[in-house]
N, C-alpha and C positions, 0 to 999 in steps of 0.2 A: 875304429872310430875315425871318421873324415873332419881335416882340417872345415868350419865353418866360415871362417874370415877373422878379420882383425876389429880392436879394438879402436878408433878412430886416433888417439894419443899412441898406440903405438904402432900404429902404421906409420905417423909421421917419423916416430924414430927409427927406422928401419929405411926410411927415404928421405936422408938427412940434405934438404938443400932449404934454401931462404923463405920460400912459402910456407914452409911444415916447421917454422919455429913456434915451439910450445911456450905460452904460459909461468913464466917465473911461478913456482911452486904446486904448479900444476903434476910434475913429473920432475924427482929428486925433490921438492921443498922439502923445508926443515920444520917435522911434528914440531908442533912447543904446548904447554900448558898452562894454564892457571887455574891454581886451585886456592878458595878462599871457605871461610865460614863463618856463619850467622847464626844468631838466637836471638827467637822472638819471645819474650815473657810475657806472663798474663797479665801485670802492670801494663801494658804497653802493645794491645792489638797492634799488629798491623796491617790496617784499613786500604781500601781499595784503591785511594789514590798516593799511597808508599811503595816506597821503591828502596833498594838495597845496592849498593854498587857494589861489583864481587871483582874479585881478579884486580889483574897491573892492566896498563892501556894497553891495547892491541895498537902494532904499526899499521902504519895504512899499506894497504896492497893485502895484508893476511886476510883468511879465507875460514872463516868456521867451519870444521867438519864436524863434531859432536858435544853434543854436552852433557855430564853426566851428572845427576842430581843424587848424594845421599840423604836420608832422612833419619835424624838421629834420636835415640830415647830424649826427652818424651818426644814422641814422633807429631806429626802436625796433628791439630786438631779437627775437631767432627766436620764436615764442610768447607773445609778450607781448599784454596784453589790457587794456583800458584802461576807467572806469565816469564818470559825468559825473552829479553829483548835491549834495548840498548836506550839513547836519550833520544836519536828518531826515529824507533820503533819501539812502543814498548810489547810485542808480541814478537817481534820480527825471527826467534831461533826456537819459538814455545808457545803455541797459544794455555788458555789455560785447563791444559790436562792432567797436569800435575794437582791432586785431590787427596783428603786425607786417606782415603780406600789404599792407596798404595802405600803410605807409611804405618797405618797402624797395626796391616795385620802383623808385620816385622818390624820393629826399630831396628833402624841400623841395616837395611835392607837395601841396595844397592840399584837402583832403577836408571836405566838413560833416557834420556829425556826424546820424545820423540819433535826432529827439526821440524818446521814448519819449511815448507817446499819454497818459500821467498827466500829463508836466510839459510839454507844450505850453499851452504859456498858462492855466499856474498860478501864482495870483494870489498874489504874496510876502505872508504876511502881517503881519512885522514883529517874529513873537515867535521865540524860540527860536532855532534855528541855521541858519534856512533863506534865512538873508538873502546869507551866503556860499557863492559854487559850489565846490564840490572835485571835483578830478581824483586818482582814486584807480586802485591795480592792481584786476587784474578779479574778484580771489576767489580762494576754494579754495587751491591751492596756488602758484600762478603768482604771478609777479616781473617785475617790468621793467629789465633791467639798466643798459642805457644811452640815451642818447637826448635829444632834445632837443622840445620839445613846445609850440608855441601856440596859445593859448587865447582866441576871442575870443566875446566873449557880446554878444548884441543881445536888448534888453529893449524894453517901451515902458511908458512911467510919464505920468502928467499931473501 
């Protein structure tokens, strides 16, 4: 097997001079997580334009790399549809694919959330509302009636 080339980030480490500086937590950052949970009761749909704030504030400069959603007994309900985003985006790490299909054939079943290609490793940057993630219903006219829902966000910050 023949060497094919390098990785663009470690080629620069390997030709360590003042052009090839990398990225604060691009290369060594510090994983971090937050993980939170929620419960929606059937007292109390929540309607397409609710939102859930989950996690502690992300610093500015961190960088989402995945989010991983649990779905807990009772698992979401029939049609429900779920968005993963922040106060200026509310899709921006999740559009809404997260549906009950994926919780109720297991409660308690362990799913990651698929990124949406804008908020993979976008750079928090401290102003506005985008420092806290929200879990919101999916739109339109859809609700999420019951259910119980974990949230766990992995960042990397320096």
């Amino acid at each position: 097997m023949a060497l094919y080339g390098y990785g663009v980030n470690y080629a620069k480490t390997i030709d360590p001079k003042p052009e090839n500086i990398i990225d604060p937590g691009v290369i060594g950052g510090k994983l971090r997580v937050h993980q939170d949970t929620f419960t929606i009761s059937g007292a109390a749909a929540m309607k397409s334009d609710d939102y859930v704030t989950v996690g502690g504030k992300l610093p500015a400069g961190s960088q989402v790399v995945k989010i991983v959603v649990q779905c807990s007994s009772p698992a979401l309900s029939t049609n429900s549809r779920m968005r993963i985003g922040d106060g200026a985006d509310d899709d921006r790490y999740m559009s809404t694919a997260i549906h009950a299909s994926i919780c109720t054939v297991t409660a308690g079943a362990v799913r990651t959330v698929p990124v949406v290609t804008s908020g993979m490793y976008y750079r928090v940057s401290g102003t506005g509302n985008e420092n806290y993630i929200r879990s919101a219903a999916g739109g339109g006219t859809e609700t999420i009636t019951t259910g119980t829902v974990k949230v766990s966000i992995f960042y990397v910050v320096e």
